[in-house]
N, C-alpha and C positions, 0 to 999 in steps of 0.2 A: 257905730258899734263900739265895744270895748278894747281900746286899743292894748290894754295888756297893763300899761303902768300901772303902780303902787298906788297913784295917787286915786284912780278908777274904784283897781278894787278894795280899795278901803270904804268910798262912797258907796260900792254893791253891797259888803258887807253891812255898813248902818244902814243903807235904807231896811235891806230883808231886815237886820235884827229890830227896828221899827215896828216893822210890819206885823212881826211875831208876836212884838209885844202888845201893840195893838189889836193882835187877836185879829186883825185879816186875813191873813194866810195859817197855812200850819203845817208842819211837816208829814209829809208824806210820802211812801215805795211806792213808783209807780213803774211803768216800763217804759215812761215817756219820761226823759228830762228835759226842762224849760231851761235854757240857758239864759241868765241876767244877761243883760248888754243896754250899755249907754249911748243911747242915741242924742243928734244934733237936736235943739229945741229953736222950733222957730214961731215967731210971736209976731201976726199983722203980716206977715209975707217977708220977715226978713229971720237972718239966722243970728242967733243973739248967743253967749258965750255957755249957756246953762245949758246942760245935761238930762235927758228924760231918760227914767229907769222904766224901760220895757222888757219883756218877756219873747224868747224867739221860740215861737208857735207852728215853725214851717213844719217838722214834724210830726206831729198831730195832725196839724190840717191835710197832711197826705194821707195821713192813714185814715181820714175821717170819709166815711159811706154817704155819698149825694143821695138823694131821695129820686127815685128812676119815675116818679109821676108828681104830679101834684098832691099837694095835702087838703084834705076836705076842708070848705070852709064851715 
């Protein structure tokens, strides 16, 4: 996760500004905010010193409605 230093969130701001410009994402009001955070990147089963920019979804997936049967195939 994002440990807070300068050095992080400068990396969270270029990738989103990236992103934006790249026309992946785009801004959006919602009532859910996705908080950046940098996680540990691990490659072949070891932890190597690079950073992966993820998205924390834990909210959302709480408030997201399971399906109480199965769906028709």
């Amino acid at each position: 996760m994002a440990d807070g230093r300068p050095v992080s969130i400068e990396i969270i701001q270029q990738t989103v500004q990236d992103l934006l410009d790249q026309d992946v994402i785009e801004v959006a009001s919602s009532a859910y905010r996705f908080w950046p955070v940098l996680a540990k990147k691990k490659i072949d089963g070891v932890w190597v010193d690079a950073k992966r920019f993820c998205l924390d979804l834990r909210k959302l997936n709480g408030a997201t409605v399971k399906h109480a049967r199965m769906l028709p195939k």
